[in-house]
C-alpha positions in Angstrom: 0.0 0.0 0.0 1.2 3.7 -0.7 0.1 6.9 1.1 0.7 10.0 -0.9 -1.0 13.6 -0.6 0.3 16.0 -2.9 4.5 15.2 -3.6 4.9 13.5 -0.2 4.5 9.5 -0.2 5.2 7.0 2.5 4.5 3.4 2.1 2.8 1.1 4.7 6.2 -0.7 5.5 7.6 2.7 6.5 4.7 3.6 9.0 4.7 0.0 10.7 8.6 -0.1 10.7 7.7 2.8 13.4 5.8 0.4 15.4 8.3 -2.6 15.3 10.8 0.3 17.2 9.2 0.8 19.7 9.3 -3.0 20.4 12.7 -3.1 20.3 13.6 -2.8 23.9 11.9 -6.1 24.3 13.0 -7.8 21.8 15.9 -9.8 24.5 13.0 -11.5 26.4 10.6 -11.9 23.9 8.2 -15.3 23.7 5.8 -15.4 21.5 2.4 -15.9 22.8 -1.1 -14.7 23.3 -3.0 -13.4 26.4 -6.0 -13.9 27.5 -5.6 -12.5 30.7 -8.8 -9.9 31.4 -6.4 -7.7 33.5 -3.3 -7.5 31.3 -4.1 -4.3 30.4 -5.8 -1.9 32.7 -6.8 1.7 31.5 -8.7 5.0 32.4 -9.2 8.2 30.3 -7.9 12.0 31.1 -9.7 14.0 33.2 -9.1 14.3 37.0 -6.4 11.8 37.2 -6.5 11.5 40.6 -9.7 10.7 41.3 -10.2 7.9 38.3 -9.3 4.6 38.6 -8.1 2.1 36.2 -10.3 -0.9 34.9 -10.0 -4.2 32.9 -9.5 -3.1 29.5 -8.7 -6.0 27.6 -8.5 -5.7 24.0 -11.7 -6.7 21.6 -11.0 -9.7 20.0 -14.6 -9.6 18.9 -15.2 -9.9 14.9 -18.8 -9.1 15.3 -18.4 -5.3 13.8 -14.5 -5.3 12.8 -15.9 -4.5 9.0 -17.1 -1.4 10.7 -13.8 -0.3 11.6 -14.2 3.2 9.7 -16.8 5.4 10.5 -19.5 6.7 8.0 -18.9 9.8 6.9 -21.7 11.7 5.3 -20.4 13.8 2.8 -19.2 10.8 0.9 -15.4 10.4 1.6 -13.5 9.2 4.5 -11.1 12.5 6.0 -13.8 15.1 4.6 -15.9 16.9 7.0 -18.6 15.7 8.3 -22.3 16.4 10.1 -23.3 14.9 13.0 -26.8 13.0 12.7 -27.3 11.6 16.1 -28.3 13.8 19.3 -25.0 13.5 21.8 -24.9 14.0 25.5 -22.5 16.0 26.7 -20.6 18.9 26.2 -17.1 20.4 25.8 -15.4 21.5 28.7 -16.3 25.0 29.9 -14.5 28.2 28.5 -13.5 30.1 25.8 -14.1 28.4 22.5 -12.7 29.1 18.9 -14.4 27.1 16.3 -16.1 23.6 16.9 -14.8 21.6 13.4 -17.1 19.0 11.8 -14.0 16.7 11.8 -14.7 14.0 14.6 -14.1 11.1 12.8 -10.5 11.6 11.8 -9.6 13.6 15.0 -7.9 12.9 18.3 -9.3 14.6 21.5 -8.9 14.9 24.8 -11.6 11.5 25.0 -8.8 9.7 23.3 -6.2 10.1 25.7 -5.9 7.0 27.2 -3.4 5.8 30.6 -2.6 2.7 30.9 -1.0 0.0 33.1 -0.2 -3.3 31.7 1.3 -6.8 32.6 3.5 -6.7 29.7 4.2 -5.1 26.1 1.2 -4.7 23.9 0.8 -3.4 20.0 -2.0 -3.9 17.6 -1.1 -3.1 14.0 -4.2 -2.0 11.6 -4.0 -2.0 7.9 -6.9 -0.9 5.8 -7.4 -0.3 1.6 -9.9 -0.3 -0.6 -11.5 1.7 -3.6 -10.6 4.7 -5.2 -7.2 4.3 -3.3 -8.7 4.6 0.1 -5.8 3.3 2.6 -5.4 3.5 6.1 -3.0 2.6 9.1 -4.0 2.4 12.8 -1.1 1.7 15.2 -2.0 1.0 18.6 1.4 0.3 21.2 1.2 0.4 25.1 4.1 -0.4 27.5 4.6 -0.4 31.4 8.3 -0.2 33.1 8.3 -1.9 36.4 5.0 -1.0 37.7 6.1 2.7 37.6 6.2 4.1 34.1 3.5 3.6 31.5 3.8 4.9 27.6 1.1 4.6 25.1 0.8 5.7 21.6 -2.7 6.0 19.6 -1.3 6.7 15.4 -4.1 7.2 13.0 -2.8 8.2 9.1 -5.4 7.7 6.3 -6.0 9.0 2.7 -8.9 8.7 0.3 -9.3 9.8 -3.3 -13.4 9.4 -3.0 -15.4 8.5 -6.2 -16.2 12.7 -7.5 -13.8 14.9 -8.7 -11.4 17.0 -6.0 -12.1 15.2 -3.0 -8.7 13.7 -1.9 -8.4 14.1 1.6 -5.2 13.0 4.6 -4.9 12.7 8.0 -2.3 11.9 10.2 -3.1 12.0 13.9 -1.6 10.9 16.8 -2.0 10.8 20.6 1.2 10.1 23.0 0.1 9.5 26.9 2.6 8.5 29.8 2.1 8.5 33.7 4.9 8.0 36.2 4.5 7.5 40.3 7.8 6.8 42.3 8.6 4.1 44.8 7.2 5.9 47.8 4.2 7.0 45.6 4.5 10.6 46.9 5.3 12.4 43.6 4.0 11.3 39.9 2.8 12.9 36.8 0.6 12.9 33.7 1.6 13.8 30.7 0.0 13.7 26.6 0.6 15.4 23.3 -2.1 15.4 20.6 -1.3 16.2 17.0 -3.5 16.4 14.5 -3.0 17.1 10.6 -6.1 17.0 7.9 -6.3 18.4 4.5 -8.5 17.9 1.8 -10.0 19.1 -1.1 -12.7 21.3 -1.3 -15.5 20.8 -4.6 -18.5 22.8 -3.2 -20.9 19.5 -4.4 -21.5 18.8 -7.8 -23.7 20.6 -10.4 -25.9 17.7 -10.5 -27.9 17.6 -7.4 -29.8 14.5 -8.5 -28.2 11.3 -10.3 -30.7 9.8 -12.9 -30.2 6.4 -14.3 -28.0 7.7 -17.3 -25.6 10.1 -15.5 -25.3 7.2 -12.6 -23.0 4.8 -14.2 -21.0 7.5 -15.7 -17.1 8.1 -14.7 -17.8 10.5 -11.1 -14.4 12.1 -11.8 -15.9 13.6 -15.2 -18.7 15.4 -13.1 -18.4 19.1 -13.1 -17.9 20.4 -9.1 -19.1 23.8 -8.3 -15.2 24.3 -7.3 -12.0 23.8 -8.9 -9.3 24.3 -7.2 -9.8 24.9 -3.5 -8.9 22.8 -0.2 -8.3 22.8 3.7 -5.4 22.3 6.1 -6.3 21.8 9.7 -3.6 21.6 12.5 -3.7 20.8 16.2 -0.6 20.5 18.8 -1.9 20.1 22.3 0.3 19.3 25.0 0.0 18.8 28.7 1.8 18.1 32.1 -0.1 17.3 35.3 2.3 16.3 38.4 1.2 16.0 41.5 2.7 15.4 45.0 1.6 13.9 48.5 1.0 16.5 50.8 1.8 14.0 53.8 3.8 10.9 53.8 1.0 8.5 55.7 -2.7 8.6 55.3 -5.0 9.6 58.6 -5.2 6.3 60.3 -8.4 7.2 61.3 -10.2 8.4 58.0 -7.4 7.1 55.8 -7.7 10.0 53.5 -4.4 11.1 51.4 -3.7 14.5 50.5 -2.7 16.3 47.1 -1.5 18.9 45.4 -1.7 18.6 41.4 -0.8 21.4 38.7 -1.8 21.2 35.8 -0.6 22.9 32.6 -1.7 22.7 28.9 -1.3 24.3 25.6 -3.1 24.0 22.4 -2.1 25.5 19.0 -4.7 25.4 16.3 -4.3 26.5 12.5 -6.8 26.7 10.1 -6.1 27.6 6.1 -8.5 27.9 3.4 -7.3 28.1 -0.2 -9.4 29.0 -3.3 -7.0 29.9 -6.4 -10.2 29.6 -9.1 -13.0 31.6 -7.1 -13.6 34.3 -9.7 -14.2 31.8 -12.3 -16.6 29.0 -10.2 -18.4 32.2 -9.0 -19.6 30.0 -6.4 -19.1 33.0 -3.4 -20.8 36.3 -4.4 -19.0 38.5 -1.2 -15.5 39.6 -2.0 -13.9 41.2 1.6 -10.2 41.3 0.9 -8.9 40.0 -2.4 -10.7 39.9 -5.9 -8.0 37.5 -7.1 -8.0 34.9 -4.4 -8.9 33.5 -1.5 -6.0 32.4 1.0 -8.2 32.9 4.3 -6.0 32.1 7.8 -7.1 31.8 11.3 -4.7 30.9 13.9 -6.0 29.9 17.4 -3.8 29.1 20.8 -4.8 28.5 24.4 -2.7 28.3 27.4 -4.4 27.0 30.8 -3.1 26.7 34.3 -4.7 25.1 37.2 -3.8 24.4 40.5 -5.5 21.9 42.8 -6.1 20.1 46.1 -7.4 16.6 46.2 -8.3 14.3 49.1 -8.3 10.8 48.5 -9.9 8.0 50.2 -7.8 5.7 48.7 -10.0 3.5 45.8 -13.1 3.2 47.8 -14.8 5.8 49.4 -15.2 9.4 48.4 -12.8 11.7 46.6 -12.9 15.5 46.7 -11.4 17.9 44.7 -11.3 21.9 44.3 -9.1 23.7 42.2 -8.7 27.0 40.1 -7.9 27.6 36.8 -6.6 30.6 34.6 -7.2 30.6 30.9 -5.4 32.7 28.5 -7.0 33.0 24.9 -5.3 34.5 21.7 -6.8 34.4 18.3 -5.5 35.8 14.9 -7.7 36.4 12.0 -6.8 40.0 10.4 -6.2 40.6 13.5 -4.9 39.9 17.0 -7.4 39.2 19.7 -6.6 37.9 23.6 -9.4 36.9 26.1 -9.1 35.4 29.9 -10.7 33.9 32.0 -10.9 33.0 35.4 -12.1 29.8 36.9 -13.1 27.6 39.7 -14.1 24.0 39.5 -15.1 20.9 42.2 -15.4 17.5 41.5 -16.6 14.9 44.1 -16.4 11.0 43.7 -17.9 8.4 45.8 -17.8 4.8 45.1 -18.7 2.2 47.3 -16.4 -1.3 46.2 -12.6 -1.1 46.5 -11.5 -0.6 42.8 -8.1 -2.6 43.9 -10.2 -5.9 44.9 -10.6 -8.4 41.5 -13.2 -9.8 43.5 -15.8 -7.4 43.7 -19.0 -7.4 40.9 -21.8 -5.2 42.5 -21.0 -1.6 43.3 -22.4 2.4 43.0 -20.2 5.5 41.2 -21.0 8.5 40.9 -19.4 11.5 40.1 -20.2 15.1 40.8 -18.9 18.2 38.8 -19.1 22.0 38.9 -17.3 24.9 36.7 -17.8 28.3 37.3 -16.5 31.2 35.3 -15.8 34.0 37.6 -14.0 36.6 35.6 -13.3 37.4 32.1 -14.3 37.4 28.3 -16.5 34.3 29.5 -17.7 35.3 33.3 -21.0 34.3 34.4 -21.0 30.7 32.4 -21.2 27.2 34.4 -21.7 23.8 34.5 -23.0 21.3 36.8 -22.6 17.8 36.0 -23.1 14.0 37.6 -22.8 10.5 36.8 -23.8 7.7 38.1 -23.5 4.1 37.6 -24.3 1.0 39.4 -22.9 -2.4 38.6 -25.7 -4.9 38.6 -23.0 -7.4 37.5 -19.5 -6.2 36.7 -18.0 -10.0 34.9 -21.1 -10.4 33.0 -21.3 -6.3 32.0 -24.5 -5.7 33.3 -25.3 -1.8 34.5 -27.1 0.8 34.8 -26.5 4.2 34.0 -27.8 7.7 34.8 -26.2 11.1 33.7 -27.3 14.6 33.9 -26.0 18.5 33.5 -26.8 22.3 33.2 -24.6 24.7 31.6 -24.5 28.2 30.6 -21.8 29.6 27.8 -21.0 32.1 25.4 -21.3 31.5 22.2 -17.6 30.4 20.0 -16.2 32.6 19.0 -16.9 31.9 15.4 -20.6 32.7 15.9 -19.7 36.4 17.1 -17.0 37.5 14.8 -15.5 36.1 12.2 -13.2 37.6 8.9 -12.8 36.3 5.7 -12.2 36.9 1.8 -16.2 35.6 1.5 -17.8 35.9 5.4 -17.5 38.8 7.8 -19.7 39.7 10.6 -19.7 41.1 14.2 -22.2 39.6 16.7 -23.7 39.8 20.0 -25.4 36.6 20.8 -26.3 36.4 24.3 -25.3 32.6 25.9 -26.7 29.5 24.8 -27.9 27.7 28.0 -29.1 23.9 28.1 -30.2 21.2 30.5 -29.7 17.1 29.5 -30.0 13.8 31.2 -29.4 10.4 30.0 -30.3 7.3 31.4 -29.7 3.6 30.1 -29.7 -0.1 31.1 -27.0 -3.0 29.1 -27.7 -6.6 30.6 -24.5 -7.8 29.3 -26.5 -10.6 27.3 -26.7 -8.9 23.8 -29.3 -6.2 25.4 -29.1 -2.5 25.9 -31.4 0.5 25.9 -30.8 4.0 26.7 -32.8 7.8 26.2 -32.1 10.8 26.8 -33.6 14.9 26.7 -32.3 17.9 25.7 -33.8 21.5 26.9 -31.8 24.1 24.9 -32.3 27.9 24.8 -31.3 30.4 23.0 -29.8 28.2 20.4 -27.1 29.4 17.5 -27.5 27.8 14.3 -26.2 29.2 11.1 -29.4 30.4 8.5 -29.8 29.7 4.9 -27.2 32.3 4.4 -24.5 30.5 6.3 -24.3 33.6 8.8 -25.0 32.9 12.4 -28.7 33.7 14.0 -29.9 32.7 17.5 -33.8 31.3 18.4 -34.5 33.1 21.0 -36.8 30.0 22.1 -36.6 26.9 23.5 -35.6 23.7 21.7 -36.9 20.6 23.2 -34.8 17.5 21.9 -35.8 13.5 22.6 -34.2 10.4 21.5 -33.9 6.6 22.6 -31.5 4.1 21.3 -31.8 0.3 21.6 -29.8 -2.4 20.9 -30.1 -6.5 20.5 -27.5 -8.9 19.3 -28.0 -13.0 19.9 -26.7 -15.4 17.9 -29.5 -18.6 17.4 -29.0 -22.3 17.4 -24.8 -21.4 18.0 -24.4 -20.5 14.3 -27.2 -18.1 13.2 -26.1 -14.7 14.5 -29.1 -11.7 14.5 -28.0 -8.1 15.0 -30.6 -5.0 15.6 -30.4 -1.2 16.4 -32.9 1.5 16.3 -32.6 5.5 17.2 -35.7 7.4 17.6 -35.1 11.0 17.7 -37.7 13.7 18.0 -37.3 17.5 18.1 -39.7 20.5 18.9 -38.0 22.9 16.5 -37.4 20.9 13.1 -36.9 23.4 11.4 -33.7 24.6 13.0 -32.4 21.6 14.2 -32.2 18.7 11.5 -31.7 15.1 12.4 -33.6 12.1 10.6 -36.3 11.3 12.9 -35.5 7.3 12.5 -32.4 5.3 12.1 -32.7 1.8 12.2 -29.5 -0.7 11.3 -29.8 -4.9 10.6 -27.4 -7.3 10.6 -28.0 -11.3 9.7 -24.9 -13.3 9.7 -23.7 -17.0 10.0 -20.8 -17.6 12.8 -18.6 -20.4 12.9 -15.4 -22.1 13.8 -12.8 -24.3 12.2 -9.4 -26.5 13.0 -10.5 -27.0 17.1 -11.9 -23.2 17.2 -8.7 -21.6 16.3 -10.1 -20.3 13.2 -13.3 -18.4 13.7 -15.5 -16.8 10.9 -18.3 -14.7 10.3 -20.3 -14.3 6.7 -23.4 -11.8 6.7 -25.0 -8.5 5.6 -26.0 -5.4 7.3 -28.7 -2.8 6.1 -29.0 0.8 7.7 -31.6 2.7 6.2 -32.0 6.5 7.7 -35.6 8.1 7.6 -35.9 11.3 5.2 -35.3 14.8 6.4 -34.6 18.1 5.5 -30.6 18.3 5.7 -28.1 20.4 6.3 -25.8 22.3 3.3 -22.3 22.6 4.0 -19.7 25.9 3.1 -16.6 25.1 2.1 -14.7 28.5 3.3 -16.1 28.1 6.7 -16.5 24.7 7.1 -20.1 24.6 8.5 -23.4 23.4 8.2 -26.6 26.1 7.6 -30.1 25.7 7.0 -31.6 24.8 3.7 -35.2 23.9 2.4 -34.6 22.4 -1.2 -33.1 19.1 -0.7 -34.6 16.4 1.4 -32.9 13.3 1.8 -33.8 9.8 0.3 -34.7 6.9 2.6 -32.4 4.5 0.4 -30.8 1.4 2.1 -27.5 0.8 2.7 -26.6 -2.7 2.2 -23.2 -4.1 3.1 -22.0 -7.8 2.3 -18.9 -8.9 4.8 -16.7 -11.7 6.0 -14.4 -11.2 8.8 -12.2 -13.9 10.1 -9.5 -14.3 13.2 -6.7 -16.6 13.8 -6.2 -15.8 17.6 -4.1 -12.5 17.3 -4.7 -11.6 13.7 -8.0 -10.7 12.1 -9.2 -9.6 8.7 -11.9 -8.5 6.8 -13.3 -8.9 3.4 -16.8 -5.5 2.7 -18.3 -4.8 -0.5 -20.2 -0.9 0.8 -23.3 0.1 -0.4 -24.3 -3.4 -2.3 -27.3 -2.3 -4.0 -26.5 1.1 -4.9 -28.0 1.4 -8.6 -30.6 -1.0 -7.9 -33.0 0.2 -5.5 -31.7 3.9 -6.4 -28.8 6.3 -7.0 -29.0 9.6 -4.8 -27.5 8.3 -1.7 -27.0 12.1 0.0 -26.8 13.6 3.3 -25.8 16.5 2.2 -26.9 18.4 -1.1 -24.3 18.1 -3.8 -22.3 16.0 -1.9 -23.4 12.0 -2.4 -22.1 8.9 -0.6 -19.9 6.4 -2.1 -20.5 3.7 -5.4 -20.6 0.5 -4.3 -17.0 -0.1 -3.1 -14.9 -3.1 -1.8 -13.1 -2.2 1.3 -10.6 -4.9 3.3 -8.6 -4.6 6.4 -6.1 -6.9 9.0 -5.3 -6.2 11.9 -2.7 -7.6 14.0 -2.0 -8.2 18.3 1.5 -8.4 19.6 1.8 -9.4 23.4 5.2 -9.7 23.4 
């Protein structure tokens, strides 16, 4: 396989020779073998690092959905932007934002910072291709030195042609995590860096907004786009250091709490580029701000926080408290320089009631309690409450129960209140978006799962059919419920089923298909004494029509429309995915029946999902 995005190329033997490196400290004591050992690895995510706790996080050897390895991506191309057609809980972290980008499939995050602690080397090598020289490489490698020091690398690096004309895309992302804690366990740290770099073309859609049964088998690179020669570069550095110390050198006998002190720095650069060399010809953007030749629009973004905490730990059972502040500095280029701040406080509390230590334990209550409070500054006034909570009916056999729920107040991004550009300029005033959530769920462990949630949002931003910001200075209300079945009958005959209802009070602001409901029929086996086990079946998805969202390619956002609806069309895959112990593979052919039941497969006007396509993918575990 070859990677290549403009004069750069690296083949795939060069990007897993990185991998076999660093191995190479092991390589003396090296056996090979496989694990199967449910605590070899043990893992939490970043957050407050002292207060988490690491579980069981063995590695999925499952091959029930490996064909689904790459996410859908609704404007038609793996690496292009993309919009988000399922209501999320949650919510970024309070404070000054810059821009939210419609990237989260082929971005690293702060949610993909993982810390680990593992029994022994471990490295899972991912190699993916397919058509219209789609190829991808997924390098996972995680490493603990003697119970003190922990390393793990996440490396993502993909690029995709895509079936219409200009719509190469790359990534190349990457997340590095370590945590150290000496001998006396009275000093440690945590530390990641998060890079990200995506580019891609830019077409604006093609002319044709509807595919007929004539200009459907025709060659999609000879379709005229709506741009010619335009494209993106995205770029993300984050970095950050969080030691901490032992305030005393033995816990109160009595209450057997331990004492902290934990700083915590970070710093994110962000640069965003826009390039349209043809823009007078495609006349596809009617506003000309700064330059009637071209467009080479650049917005530079960088944030630099400090905190300074106090944590008291009752060791892993028990209750955890901590309260910290936290100063945020804020500077933004785009024509010109801008710098905010801001002020913070925050709490978190933590109660569980089993002793995270004890391998034993399968019943037990978490829950989690969070506030952030913006005191001063460009963003003073805005909060958040947050808890979750969730009981362990049955911790071996995953069966839980879940409830989450939070409040928030916060200004709007920055994006929505000024913005400058060769095509886009305005200066708002938008008053802060405040919203109320809470999720709840049940998984039974036994193929079963369920889970709803509502959304109270006021004073929502949206951009109108103008692709300028505008706020609804009304109340949004915002339901959905998700549930879930897999069995397998008669030990061969394997039945798969997922369904997402989603209902909103405001359609026609906020635009999600109302039903999403996804099928998979399969046959399971094994062969040669179970050390070769198969799976053959298909999968539909078919998503209920709706009004969509268009898409601008100089800001990178979605706005309102009302000509196109989506089609309810079916997508039909046909897979086989095998696994040999550590190695698995998979054989797809995407969108199966694409010309037969129909041809305008879009989410998005002008911008239409793939031909059918053959995709195919191994992936490799190293223990050793």
């Amino acid at each position: 396989m070859y990677f290549q995005f403009g004069n750069k190329g690296y083949t795939t033997k060069q990007l897993l020779f990185l991998a076999c490196i660093l191995m190479l400290a092991n390589i003396g004591h090296a056996q090979v073998f496989y694990s199967t050992n449910p605590s070899y690895i043990q893992s939490k995510t970043e957050g407050n690092n002292l207060s988490t706790i690491y579980k069981n996080n063995y590695p999925d050897t499952s091959i029930l959905n490996y064909h689904q390895t790459m996410p859908v991506n609704f404007m038609g191309n793996i690496g292009l932007p993309s919009p988000n057609l399922l209501m999320q809980y949650g919510s970024d972290k309070i404070g000054f934002r810059f821009f939210d980008l419609p990237y989260k499939n082929d971005l690293f995050s702060e949610k993909n910072v993982v810390y680990t602690v593992s029994k022994g080397p471990y490295a899972s090598l991912n190699g993916l291709t397919g058509s219209k020289e789609f190829q991808a490489a997924k390098i996972v490698y995680t490493q603990s030195f003697a119970n003190r020091l922990s390393v793990s690398l996440n490396f993502d690096r993909l690029t995709s042609k895509g079936f219409y004309l200009r719509q190469l895309s790359f990534a190349s992302n990457f997340v590095l995590s370590s945590h150290y804690q000496n001998k006396k366990n009275n000093f440690g740290f945590y530390t990641y860096i998060i890079n990200n770099g995506n580019r891609n073309q830019e077409n604006g859609g093609i002319k044709d907004v509807v595919l007929n049964d004539s200009t459907a088998i025709l060659n999609k690179q000879l379709m005229a786009v709506k741009i010619s020669n335009a494209s993106h570069d995205n770029r993300q550095t984050k970095l950050m250091f969080n030691p901490w110390v032992k305030l005393f050198t033995k816990h109160d006998s009595a209450n057997k709490f331990n004492h902290y002190l934990q700083l915590k720095s970070q710093i994110d650069f962000n640069a965003f580029k826009y390039k349209d060399l043809n823009f007078v010809r495609d006349n596809y953007y009617h506003v000309i701000n700064y330059d009637s030749l071209k467009t080479n629009d650049s917005s530079n973004f960088r944030q630099i926080e400090n905190s300074l905490a106090y944590t008291m730990q009752q060791k892993t059972k028990g209750a955890n408290f901590t309260l910290g502040y936290k100063n945020q500095i804020n500077k933004v280029w785009q024509k010109h320089d801008s710098s905010f701040v801001n002020q913070m406080l925050y709490t978190e509390f933590v109660f569980r009631n089993f002793d995270a230590l004890d391998t034993l334990w399968h019943k037990g209550f978490e829950s989690t309690i969070k506030a952030d409070y913006v005191f001063d500054g460009k963003n003073a006034g805005n909060y958040k409450f947050e808890n979750k909570s969730i009981y362990y009916l049955n911790k071996n056999q995953n069966r839980y129960f879940f409830v989450n729920a939070f409040a928030e107040k916060r200004n709007a991004d920055y994006f929505y209140n000024s913005w400058r550009s060769n095509h886009f300029s305005w200066n708002n005033n938008f008053a802060a978006q405040e919203q109320a959530q809470i999720q709840t769920g049940i998984n039974m462990g036994n193929g079963f799962s369920f889970s709803c949630m509502y959304q109270n949002i006021f004073k929502y931003l949206y951009l109108n059919d103008q692709a300028k910001p505008a706020q609804l200075l009304k109340t949004i209300d915002n339901f959905a419920a998700s549930l879930n079945y897999n069995h397998v009958f008669f030990k061969h005959l394997g039945l798969s089923f997922a369904h997402t209802y989603q209902s909103t009070s405001k359609a026609k602001y906020y635009r999600v298909p109302e039903n999403i409901s996804s099928a998979k029929l399969f046959y399971a086996g094994s062969l040669f004494k179970n050390n070769l086990n198969l799976q053959i079946g298909s999968q539909v998805t078919i998503y209920q029509s709706f009004k969509s969202l268009a898409y601008m390619p100089s800001t990178q956002s979605y706005y309102l429309q009302s000509l196109a609806t989506t089609p309810a069309l079916p997508f039909v895959d046909v897979y086989l995915n095998a696994r040999i112990h550590p190695v698995s593979i998979f054989l797809k052919l995407e969108n199966a029946l694409q010309s037969f039941v129909g041809n305008n497969y879009a989410f998005v006007p002008g911008y239409f999902q793939t031909d059918r396509a053959f995709r195919c993918g191994i992936i490799w575990m190293f223990f050793d």
